[in-house]
N, C-alpha and C positions, 0 to 999 in steps of 0.2 A: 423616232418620229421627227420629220421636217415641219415647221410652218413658215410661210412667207408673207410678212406684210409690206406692202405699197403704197408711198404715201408720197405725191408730188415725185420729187426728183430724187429723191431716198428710198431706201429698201434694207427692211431687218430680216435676215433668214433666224429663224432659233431650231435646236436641234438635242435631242434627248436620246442616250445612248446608254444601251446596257449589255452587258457578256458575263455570260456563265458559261461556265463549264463542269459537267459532273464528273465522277473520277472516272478516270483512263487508262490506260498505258499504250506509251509510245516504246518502240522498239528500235534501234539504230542498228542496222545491217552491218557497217562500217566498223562499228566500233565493238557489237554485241553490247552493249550498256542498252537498260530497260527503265525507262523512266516513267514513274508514274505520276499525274495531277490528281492530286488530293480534291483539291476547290478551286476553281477562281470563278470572284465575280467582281464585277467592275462596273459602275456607272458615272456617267457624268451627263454634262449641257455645256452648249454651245452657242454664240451669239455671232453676228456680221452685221456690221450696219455698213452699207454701202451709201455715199455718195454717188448722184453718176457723173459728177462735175470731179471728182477725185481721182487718180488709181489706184489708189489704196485703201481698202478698206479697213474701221477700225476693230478687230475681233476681239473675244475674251472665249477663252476655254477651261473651265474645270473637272477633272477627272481624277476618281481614287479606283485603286483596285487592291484588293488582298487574295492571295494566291500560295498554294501550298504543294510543294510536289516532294517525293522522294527519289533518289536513283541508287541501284545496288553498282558499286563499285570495288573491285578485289575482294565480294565477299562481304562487304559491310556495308550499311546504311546510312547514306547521307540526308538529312531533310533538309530543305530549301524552304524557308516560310518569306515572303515578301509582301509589305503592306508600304503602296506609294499614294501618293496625292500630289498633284499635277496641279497648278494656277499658271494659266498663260495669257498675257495682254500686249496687243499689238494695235500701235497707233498711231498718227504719223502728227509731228508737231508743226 
């Protein structure tokens, strides 16, 4: 979800982001390996605050995701479990 406020010569976009995925299997032609997604979801939020007197805007972004796949390789099972968290800020001094 986007929203955008306006106010005189400034402007905040804010922004609200999610991703699932149910389990799957992916197949590589190339390689024959069969990898499957267990889980992933992931959400975060978003901010920009625009100047329009600037060219830079100042942003911040937060995002985690946790994510689980397997893939069979020579016969045996690898699991991949990944749990990230993202903080990003950009600013200009």
């Amino acid at each position: 979800m986007l929203s955008v406020d306006q106010n005189g010569d400034t402007a905040r976009l804010s922004i609200n982001i999610t991703q699932n995925a149910s389990e799957q299997t992916i197949d590589d032609p190339t390689t024959g390996m069969t990898t499957r997604i267990d889980s992933l979801d992931s959400n975060g939020t978003g901010t920009i605050n625009m100047s329009f007197d600037s060219m830079v805007p100042d942003s911040e972004m937060d995002l985690s995701m946790a994510m689980s796949m397997s893939m069979d390789q020579g016969g045996g099972n690898f699991v991949h479990i990944m749990d990230m968290t993202m903080d990003m800020n950009v600013s200009v001094r």
